[in-house]
N, C-alpha and C positions, 0 to 999 in steps of 0.2 A: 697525881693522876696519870701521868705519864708514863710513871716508872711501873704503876701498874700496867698499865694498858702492855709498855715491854715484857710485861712480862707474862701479858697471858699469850702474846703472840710468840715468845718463845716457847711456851708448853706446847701452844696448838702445835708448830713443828715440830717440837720435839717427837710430837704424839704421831702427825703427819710421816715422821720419816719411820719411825719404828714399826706404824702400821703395814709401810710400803717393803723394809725388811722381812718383817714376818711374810707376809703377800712372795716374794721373792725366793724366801729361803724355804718356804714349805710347796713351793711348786718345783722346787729341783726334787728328783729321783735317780738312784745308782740304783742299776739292776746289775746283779752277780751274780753268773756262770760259772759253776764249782765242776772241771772235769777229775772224777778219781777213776783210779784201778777197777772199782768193782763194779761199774757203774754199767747197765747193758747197752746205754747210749751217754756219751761223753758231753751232746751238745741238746739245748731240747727242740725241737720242731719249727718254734716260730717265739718272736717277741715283738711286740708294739714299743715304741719311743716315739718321743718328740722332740723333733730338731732343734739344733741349737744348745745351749747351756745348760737346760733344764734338766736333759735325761744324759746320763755316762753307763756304757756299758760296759763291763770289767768282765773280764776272761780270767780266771784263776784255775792254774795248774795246783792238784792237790796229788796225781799220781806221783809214780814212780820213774817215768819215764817221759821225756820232751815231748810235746805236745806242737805239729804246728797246724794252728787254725789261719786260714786265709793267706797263708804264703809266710804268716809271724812265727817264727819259733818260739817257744815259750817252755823256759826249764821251767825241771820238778819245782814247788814250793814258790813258783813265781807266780805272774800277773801283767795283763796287759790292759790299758785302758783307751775304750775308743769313744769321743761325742762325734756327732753328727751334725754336717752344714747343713745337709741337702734332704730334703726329703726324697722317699724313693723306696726301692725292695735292694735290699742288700744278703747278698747270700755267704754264709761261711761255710768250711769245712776242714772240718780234724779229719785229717790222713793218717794221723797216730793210732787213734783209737776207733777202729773200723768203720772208716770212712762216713762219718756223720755228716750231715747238713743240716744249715740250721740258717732260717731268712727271717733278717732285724725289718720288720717295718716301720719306716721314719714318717710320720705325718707333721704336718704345720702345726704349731701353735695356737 
């Protein structure tokens, strides 16, 4: 009787933790920022994220030419990745590719 009972209380956690990974892993979001060559804006206007762990935003250089947004250089074929502490308005700008801006809004969780 015992070795049952262990054993339904190890499935129940078993069950418990995998619930809490799934829950975990499907609230994270990577948003991707692709600047190319042909593009008539490099950066797009505005984005929403949630601070913390959950949201990464990713700068991918796909021109032909160095890219730098917010002070970061960023060669051809490369990538930068930024999360967020703090919630707040965050502003970039590519000086590369005809001075674009572009404001990350970070909200709470």
């Amino acid at each position: 009787m015992q070795t049952r009972i262990a054993f339904i209380v190890i499935v129940a956690l078993f069950g418990i933790i995998g619930a809490s990974a799934w829950w975990w892993f499907d609230m994270q979001r990577t948003v991707v920022v692709v600047i190319r060559d042909d593009a008539s804006r490099a950066l797009p206007e505005t984005i929403e994220l949630v601070r913390g762990v959950r949201d990464t935003l990713i700068i991918r250089n796909e021109s032909t030419i160095p890219a730098v947004v917010a002070g970061r250089s960023i060669a051809p074929q490369q990538q930068i990745r930024q999360r967020f502490l703090s919630a707040g308005e965050y502003t970039f700008e590519c000086t590369s590719h005809g001075a674009t801006t572009m404001v990350v809004i970070v909200r709470d969780p």
